[in-house]
GUZAPA-395270 format. One record per residue (C-alpha): chain; residue in three letters; residue number from 1; x, y, z. Coordinates in steps of 0.001 Angstrom, whole numbers. Layout:
BEGIN
<site chain="A" res="ala" n="NUM" u="X" v="Y" w="Z"/>
...
REM end
This chain:
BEGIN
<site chain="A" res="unk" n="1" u="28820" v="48740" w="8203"/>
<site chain="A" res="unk" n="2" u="26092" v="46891" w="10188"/>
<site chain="A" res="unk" n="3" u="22993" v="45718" w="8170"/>
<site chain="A" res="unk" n="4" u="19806" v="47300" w="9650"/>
<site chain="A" res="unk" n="5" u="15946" v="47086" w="9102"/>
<site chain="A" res="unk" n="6" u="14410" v="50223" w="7696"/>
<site chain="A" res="unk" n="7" u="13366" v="51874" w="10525"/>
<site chain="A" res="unk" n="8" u="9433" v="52614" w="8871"/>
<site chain="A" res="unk" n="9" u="6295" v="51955" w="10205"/>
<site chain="A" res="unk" n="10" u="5957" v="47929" w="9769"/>
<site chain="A" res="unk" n="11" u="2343" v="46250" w="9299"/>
<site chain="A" res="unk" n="12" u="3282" v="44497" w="13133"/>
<site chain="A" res="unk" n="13" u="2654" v="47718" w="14091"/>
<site chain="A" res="unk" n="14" u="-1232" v="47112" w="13629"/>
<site chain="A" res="unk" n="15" u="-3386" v="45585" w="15927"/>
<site chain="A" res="unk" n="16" u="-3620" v="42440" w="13980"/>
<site chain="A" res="unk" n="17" u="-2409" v="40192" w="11363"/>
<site chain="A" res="unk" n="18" u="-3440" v="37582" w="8943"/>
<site chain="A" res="unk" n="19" u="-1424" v="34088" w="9413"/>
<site chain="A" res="unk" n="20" u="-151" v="33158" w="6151"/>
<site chain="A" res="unk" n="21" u="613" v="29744" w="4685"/>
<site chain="A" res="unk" n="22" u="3127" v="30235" w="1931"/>
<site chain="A" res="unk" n="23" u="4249" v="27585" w="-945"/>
<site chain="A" res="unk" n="24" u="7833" v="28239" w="-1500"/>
<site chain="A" res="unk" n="25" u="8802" v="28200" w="-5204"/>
<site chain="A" res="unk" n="26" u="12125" v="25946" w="-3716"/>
<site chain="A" res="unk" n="27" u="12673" v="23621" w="-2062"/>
<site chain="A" res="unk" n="28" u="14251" v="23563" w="1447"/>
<site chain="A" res="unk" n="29" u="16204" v="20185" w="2184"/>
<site chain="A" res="unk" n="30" u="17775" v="18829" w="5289"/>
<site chain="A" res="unk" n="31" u="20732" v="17691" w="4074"/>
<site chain="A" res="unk" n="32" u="19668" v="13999" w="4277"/>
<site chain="A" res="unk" n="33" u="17670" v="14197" w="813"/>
<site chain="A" res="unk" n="34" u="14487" v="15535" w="2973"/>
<site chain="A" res="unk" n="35" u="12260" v="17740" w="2265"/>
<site chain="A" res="unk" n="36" u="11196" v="20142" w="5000"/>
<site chain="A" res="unk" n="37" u="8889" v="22892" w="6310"/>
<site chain="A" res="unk" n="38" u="10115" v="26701" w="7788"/>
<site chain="A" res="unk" n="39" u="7886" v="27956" w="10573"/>
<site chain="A" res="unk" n="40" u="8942" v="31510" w="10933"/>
<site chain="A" res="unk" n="41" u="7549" v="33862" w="13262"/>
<site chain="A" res="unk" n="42" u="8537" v="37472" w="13811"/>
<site chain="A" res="unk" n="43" u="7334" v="40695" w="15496"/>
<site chain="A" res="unk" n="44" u="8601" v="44527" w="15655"/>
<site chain="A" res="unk" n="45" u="8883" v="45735" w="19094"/>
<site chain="A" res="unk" n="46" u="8128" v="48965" w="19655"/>
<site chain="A" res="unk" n="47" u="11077" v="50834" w="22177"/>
<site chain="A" res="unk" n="48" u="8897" v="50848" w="25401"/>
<site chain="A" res="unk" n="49" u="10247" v="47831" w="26207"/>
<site chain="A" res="unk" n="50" u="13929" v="47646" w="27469"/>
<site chain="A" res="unk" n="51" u="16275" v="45118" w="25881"/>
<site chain="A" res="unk" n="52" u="17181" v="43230" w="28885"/>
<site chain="A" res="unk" n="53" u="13188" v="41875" w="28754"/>
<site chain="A" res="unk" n="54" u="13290" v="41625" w="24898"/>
<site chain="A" res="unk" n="55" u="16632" v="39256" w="25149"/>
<site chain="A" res="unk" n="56" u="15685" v="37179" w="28259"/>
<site chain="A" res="unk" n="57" u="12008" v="36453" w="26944"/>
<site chain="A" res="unk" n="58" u="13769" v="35347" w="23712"/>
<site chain="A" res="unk" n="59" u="16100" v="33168" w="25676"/>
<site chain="A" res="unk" n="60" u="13742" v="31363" w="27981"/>
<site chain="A" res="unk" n="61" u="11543" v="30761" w="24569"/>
<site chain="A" res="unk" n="62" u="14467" v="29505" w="22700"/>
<site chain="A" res="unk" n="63" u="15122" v="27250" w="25415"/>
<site chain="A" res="unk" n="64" u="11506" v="25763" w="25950"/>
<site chain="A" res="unk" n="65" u="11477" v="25476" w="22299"/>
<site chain="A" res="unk" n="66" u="14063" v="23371" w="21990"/>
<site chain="A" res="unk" n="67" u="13096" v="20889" w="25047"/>
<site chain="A" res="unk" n="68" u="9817" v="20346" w="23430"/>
<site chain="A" res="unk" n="69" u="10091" v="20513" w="20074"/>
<site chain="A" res="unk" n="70" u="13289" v="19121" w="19559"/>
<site chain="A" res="unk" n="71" u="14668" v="16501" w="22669"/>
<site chain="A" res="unk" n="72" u="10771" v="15535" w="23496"/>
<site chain="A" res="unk" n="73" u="9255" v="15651" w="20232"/>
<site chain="A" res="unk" n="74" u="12702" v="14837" w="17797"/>
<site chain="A" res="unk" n="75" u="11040" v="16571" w="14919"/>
<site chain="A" res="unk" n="76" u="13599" v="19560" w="14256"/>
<site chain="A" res="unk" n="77" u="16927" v="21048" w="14088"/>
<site chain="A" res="unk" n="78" u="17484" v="23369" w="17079"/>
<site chain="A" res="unk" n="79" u="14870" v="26338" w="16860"/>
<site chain="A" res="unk" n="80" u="16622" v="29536" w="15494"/>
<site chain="A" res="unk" n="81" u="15603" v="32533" w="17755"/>
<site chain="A" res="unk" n="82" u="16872" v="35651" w="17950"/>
<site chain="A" res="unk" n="83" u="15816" v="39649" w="19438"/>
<site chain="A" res="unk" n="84" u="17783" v="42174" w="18049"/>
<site chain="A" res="unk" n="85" u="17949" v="45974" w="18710"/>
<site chain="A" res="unk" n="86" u="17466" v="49308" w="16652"/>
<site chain="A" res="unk" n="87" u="17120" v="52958" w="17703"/>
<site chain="A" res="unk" n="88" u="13635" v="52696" w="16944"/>
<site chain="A" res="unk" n="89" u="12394" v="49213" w="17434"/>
<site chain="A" res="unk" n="90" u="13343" v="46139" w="18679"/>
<site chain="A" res="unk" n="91" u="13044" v="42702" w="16721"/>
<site chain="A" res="unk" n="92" u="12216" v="39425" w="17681"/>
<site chain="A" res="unk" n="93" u="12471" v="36371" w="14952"/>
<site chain="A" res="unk" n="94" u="12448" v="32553" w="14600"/>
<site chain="A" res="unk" n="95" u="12528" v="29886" w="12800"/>
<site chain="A" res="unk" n="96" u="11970" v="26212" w="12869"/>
<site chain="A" res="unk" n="97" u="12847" v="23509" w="10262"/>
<site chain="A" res="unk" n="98" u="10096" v="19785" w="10844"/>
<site chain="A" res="unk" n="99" u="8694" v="17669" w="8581"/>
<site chain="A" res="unk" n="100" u="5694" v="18895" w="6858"/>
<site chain="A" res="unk" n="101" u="3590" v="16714" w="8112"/>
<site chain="A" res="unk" n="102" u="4390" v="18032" w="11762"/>
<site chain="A" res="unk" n="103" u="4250" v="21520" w="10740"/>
<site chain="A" res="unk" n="104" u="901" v="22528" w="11764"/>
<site chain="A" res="unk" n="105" u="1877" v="20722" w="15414"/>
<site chain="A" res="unk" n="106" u="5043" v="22817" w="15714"/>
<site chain="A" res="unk" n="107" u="3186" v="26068" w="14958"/>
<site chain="A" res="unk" n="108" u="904" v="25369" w="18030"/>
<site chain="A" res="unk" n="109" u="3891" v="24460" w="19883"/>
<site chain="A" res="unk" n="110" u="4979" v="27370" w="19223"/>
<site chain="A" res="unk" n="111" u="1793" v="29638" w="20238"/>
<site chain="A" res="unk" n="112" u="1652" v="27568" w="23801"/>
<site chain="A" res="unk" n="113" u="5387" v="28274" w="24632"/>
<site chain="A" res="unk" n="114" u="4387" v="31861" w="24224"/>
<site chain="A" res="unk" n="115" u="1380" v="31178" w="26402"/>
<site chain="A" res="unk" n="116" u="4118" v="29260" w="29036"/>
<site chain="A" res="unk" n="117" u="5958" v="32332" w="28883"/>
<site chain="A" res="unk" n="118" u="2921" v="34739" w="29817"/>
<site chain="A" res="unk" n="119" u="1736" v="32884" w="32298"/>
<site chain="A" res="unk" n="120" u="4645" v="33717" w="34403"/>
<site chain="A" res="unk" n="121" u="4979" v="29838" w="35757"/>
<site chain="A" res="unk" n="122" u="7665" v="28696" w="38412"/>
<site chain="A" res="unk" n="123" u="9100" v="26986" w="35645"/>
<site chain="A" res="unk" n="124" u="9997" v="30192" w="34021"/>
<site chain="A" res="unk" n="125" u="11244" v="32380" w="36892"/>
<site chain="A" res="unk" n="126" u="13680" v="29728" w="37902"/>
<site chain="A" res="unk" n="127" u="14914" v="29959" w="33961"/>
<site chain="A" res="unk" n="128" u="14550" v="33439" w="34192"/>
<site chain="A" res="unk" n="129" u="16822" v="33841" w="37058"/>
<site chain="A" res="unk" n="130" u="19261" v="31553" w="35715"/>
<site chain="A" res="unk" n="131" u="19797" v="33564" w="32340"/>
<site chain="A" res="unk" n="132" u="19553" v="36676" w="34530"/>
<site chain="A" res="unk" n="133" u="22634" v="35844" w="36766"/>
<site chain="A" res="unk" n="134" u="24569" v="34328" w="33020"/>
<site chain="A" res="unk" n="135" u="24327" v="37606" w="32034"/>
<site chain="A" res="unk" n="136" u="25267" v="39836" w="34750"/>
<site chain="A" res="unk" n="137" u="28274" v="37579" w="35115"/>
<site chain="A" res="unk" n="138" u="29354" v="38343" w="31697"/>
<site chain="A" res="unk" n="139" u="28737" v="42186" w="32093"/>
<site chain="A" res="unk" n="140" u="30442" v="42331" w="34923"/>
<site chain="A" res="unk" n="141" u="33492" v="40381" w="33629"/>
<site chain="A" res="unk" n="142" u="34013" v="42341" w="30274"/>
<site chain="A" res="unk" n="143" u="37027" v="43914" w="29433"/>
<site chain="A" res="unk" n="144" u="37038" v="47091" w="30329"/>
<site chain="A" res="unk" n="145" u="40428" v="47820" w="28093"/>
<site chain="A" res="unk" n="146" u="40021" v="51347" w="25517"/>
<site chain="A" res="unk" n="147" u="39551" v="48801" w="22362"/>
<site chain="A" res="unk" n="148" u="36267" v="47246" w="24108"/>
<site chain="A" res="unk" n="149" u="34592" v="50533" w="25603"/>
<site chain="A" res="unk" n="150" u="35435" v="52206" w="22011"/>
<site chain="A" res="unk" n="151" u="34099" v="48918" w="20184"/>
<site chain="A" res="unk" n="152" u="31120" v="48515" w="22356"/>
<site chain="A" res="unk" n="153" u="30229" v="52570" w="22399"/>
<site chain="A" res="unk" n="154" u="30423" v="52443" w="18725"/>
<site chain="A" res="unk" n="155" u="28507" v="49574" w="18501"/>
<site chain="A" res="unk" n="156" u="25734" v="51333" w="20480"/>
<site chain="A" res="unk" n="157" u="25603" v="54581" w="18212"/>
<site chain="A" res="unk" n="158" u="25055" v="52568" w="15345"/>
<site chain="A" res="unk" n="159" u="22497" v="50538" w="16848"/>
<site chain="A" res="unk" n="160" u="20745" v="53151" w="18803"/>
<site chain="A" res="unk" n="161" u="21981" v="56430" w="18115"/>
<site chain="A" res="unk" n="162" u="23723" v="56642" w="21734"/>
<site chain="A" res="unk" n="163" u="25888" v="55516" w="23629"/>
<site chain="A" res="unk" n="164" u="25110" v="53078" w="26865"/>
<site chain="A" res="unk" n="165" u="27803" v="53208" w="30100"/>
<site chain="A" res="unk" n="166" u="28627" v="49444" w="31353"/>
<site chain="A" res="unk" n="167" u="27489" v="50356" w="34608"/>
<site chain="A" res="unk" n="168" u="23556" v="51112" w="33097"/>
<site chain="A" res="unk" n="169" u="23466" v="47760" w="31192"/>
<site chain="A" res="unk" n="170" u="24462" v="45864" w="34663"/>
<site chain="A" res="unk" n="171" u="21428" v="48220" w="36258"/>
<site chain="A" res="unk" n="172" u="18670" v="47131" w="33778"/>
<site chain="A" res="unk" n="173" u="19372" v="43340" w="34126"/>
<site chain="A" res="unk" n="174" u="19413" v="43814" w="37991"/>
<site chain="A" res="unk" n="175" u="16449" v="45406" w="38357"/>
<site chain="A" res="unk" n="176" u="14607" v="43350" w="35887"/>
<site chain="A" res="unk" n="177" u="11913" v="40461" w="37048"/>
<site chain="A" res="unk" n="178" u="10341" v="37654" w="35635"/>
<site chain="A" res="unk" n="179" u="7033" v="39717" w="35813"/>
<site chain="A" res="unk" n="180" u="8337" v="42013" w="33337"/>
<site chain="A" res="unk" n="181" u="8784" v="39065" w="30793"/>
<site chain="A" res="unk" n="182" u="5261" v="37850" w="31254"/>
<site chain="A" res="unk" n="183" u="3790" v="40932" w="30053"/>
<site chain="A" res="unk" n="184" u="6011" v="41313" w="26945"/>
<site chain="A" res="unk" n="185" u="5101" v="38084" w="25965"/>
<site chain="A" res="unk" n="186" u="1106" v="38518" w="26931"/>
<site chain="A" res="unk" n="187" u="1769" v="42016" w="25220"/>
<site chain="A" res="unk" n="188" u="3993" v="41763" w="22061"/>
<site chain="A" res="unk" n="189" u="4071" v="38175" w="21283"/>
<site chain="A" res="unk" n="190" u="445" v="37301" w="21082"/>
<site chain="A" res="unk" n="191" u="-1100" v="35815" w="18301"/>
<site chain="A" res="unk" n="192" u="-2989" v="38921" w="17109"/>
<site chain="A" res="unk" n="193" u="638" v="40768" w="16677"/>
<site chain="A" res="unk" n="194" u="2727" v="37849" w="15816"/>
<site chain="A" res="unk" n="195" u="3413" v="37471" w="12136"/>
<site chain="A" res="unk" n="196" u="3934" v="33425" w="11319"/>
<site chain="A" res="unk" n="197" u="4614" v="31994" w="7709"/>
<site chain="A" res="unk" n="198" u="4212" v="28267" w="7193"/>
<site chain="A" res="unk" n="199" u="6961" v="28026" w="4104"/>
<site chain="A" res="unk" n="200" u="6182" v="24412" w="2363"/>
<site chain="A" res="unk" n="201" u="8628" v="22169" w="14"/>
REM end
């Protein structure tokens, strides 16, 4: 079966957390004979917030983070984001592999994408929309044969504990906004509630 999180009640939950710089007893390498630093950031989303948001804020960060950090700045592999879904709370998670000496840089790279984001720019509703539409298209192009609706419904019950039509996935995407973004990440990914480890060589 599926590998879940324990669905218990996370320190994220609390109103604020500690950053923590941890010395990793090995060592993580490029590849190239380098030694680098992890960034990894992650927060537990409580279920008020539907997934649509949750995956399209993750998107549109994913995407800034690379442009910056990576084309503009050439200081990392791509940035490793991902938002996942439970029955009882949602997951957002990333990681980021630089130098160590452009760690602490990255990390407040990092903190003013999430800022970007919240600030609900132009910049991000035209992203926004873009992703929107992407996905839409490819919920409205599924295949709708028995194998995919039972494969997709049983993906759901083990996920969430029920089962989600086609037709209401389409419905949240359309009637999301960028707005909606903006305050998850103002809400959920704000410093005070976002958990980051700085893992050294």
């Amino acid at each position: 079966g599926k590998k879940r999180i324990p669905p218990t009640k996370y320190p994220c939950f609390e109103p604020r957390q500690t950053e923590r710089r941890i010395s990793a007893a090995r060592d993580l390498d490029s590849g190239k004979g380098r030694k680098v630093t992890e960034i990894s950031f992650l927060r537990l989303v409580p279920l008020t917030w539907p997934r649509p948001a949750i995956f399209l804020a993750g998107a549109i960060l994913r995407q800034r983070l690379v442009r910056i950090v990576r084309q503009e700045l050439g200081v990392t592999y791509s940035p490793n984001l991902n938002s996942r879904w439970y029955s009882d709370h949602s997951v957002v998670e990333g990681q980021i592999k630089t130098a160590p000496v452009m760690a602490d840089k990255v990390r407040q790279i990092i903190l003013s994408s999430i800022e970007w984001l919240a600030g609900n720019s132009t910049e991000a509703k035209q992203i926004f929309e873009r992703k929107r539409q992407v996905e839409l298209g490819r919920l409205k192009t599924t295949e709708r044969t028995a194998k995919g609706i039972a494969s997709a419904a049983e993906d759901d019950l083990i996920d969430f504990g029920g089962i989600n039509s086609l037709a209401h996935d389409i419905s949240m995407f359309e009637n999301l906004d960028q707005s909606t973004i903006a305050r998850f990440a103002q809400t959920e990914l704000s410093p005070d509630k976002l958990f980051c480890a700085i893992i050294e060589p």
